[in-house]
N, C-alpha and C positions, 0 to 999 in steps of 0.2 A: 661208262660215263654218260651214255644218251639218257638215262634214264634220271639219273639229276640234271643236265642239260633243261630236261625240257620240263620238268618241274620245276626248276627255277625262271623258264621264262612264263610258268603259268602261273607264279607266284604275286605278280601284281592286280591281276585277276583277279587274287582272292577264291582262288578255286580249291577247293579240299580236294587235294590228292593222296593215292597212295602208293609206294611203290612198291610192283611184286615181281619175283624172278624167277623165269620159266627156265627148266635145264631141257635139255635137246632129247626130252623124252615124250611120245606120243600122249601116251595116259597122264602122265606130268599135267603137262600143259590143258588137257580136255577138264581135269583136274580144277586147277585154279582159273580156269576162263568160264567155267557153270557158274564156278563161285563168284565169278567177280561180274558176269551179266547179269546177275540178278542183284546184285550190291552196288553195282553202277550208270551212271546215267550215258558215260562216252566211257569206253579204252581206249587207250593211245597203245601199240603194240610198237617194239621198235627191233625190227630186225624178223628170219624167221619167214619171209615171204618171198624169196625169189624160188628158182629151179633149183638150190643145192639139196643134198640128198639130208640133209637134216631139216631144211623149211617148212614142220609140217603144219604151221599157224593155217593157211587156207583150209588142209584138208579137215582138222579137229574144228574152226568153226562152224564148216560147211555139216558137220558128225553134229552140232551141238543148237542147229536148227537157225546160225547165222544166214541171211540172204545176201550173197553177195551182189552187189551192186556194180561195180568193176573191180577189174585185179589189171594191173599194169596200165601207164600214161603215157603217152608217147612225151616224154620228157629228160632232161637231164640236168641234176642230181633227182631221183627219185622214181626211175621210173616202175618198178616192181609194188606202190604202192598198189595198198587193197582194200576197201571198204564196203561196209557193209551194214546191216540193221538185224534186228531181233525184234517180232514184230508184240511175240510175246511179252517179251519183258521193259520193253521199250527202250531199249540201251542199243546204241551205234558205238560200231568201232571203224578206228582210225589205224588200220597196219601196216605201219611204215619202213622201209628198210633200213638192215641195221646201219648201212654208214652215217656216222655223224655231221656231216654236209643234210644227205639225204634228209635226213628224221628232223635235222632244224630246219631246213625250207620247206618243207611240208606241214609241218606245225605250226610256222608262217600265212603260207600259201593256202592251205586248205580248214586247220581247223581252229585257227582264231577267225577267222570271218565267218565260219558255222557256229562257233559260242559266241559271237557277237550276236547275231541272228537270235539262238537259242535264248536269248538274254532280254531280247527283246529292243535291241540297241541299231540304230542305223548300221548301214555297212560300213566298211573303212572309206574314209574320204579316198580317192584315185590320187597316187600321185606319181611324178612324169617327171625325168633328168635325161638330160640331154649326154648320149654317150663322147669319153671325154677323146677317144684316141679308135684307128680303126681295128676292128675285131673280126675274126674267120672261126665260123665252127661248121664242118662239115655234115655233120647226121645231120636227117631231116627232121629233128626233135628240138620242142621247146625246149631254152633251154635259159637257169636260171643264173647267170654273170652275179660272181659278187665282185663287187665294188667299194671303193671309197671314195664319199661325198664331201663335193667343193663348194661353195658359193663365188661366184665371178660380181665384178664389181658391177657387170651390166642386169645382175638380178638372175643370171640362171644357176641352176644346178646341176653340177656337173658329174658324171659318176665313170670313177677312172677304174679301170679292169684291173683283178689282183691276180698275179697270176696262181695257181694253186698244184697243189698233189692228188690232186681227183675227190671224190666226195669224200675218202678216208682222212683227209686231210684237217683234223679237227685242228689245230694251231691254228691254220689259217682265218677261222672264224675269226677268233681276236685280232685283228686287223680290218673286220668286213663290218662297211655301216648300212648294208643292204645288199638286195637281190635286184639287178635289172631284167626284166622277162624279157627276151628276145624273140619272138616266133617263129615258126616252123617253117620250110617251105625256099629258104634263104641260106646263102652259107659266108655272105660277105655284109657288115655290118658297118658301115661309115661314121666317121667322128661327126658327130652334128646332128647324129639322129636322133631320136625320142622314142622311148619308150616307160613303160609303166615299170615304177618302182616298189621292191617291198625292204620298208626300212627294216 
């Protein structure tokens, strides 16, 4: 499903995509990733990058002259992502992992604000809701709250916590009108607070 997921949210874009499916075979995948860095400007990889013993997307691009750039964000939903450049062919990739929470807030989060750039387009306007109820997350990891947004009659935005089934939780999505960023460092998050939103 991630792979229509996130081609349809590149579809107002207007981006030509394609989509191709990599089976949990080494040569496979070194395979269709030669072919497709030199046939493309970004991959979006979805899944295939944490520590399981079939992940081998790091070690076949690291084989195929990718630079990686970093592997793992102190984050959560997504932290195993990976990215990286090709300096030869000029194609970046974007390898996301496979949970469906993960691979859409990082496509969110990290590479519509890089194809806005690429585009030649300002960044995304900042935007900020006011958390609607109080929240606790333990790890010391950003971490990105979906929500659904209110307007209150006194002009704020208010963004109430859904509760969910971890990043696998793709149902949930259809109920989320955004991501609240909550930062790192915290584990108790007060109603009334603000922070940065990604609708």
């Amino acid at each position: 499903s991630n792979a229509h997921q996130l081609a349809s949210a590149l579809g107002k874009w207007k981006v030509s995509t394609e989509l191709l499916h990599l089976a949990d075979d080494p040569e496979h995948i070194r395979q269709v990733l030669g072919e497709a860095l030199k046939k493309f400007d970004a991959l979006i990889l979805s899944g295939g990058v944490s520590m399981g013993k079939l992940d081998f997307v790091p070690s076949v691009l690291a084989e195929l002259g990718v630079e990686k750039l970093f592997h793992k964000v102190q984050q959560r939903p997504g932290k195993p992502f990976w990215f990286g450049k090709m300096e030869t062919e000029k194609a970046v990739v974007f390898a996301f992992p496979g949970n469906p929470v993960s691979s859409f807030m990082c496509l969110n989060r990290y590479f519509l604000p890089w194809l806005r750039g690429s585009l030649g387009l300002p960044y995304f306007e900042e935007k900020y809701a006011v958390l609607a109820q109080d929240f606790f997350f333990k790890p010391d990891l950003t971490y990105f709250l979906q929500v659904k947004i209110s307007h209150e009659k006194d002009g704020r935005l208010m963004a109430r916590p859904l509760a969910g089934r971890g990043s696998g939780d793709l149902a949930n999505l259809t109920e989320t009108d955004a991501f609240l960023e909550l930062p790192r460092g915290r584990q108790e998050f007060k109603a009334g607070a603000v922070f940065p939103l990604i609708p």
